[in-house]
N, C-alpha and C positions, 0 to 999 in steps of 0.2 A: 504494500500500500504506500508507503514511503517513495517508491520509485516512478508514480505515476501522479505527479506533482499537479496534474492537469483536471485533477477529480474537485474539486472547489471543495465549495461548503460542505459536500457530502462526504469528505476524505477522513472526517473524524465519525462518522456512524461507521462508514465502511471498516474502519480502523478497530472500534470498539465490537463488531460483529465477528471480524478474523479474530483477534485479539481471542474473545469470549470460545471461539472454537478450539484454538490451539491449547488454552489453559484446560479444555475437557480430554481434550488426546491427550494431553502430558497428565493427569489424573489417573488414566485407563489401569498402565504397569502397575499402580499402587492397590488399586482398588481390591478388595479381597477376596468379593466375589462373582460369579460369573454373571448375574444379573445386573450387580454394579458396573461389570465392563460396561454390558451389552447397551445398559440406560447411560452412562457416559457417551457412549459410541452413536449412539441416538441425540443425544442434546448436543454433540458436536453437527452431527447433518443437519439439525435444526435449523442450527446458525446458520451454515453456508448456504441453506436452503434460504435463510433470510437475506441474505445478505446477495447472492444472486437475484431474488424479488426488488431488495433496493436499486439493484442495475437496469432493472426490466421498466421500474417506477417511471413516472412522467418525471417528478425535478430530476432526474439521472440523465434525463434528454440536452441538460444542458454541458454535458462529458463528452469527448466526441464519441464516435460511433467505432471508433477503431480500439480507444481505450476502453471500450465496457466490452469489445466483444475478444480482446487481450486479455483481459482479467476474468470475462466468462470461462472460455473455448481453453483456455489453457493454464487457469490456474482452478478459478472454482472447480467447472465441472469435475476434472479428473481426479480432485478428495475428496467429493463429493463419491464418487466411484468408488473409488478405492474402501472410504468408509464403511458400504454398503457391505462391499467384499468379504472387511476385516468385523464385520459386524453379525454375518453371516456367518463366518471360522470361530466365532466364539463359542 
């Protein structure tokens, strides 16, 4: 999020949303048990599922169209993926 200086006003939800998802995956290894993963691994897709919704939003129209869909197609999406995967394996 830092490196895409061009996100205005909306750089600190975006921020707070990533943010709020990494600190559920760095939770996951601790957690003790397997239900606790799996609802970790859950509240992390949540966010990126939010946070993807904020890119999609009308004020996000004002980002260009190359930056939301760099930050969709190649970072969201594919943890979002991944999540699913790792969420599934547990």
């Amino acid at each position: 999020m830092t490196l895409a200086p061009d996100l205005g006003l909306l750089q600190t939800a975006f921020r707070t949303l990533a943010t709020a998802a990494r600190d559920r995956v760095a939770q996951i290894p601790d957690a003790t048990t397997r239900r606790k993963r799996r609802a970790l691994a859950k509240a992390a897709f949540k966010k990126l599922t939010a946070l993807s919704h904020r890119l999609a939003a009308k004020k996000a129209r004002a980002i260009p169209i190359a930056t939301r869909e760099r930050l969709d197609a190649t970072q969201i999406s594919p943890l979002r993926k991944d999540l699913v995967a790792y969420r599934k394996s547990l």
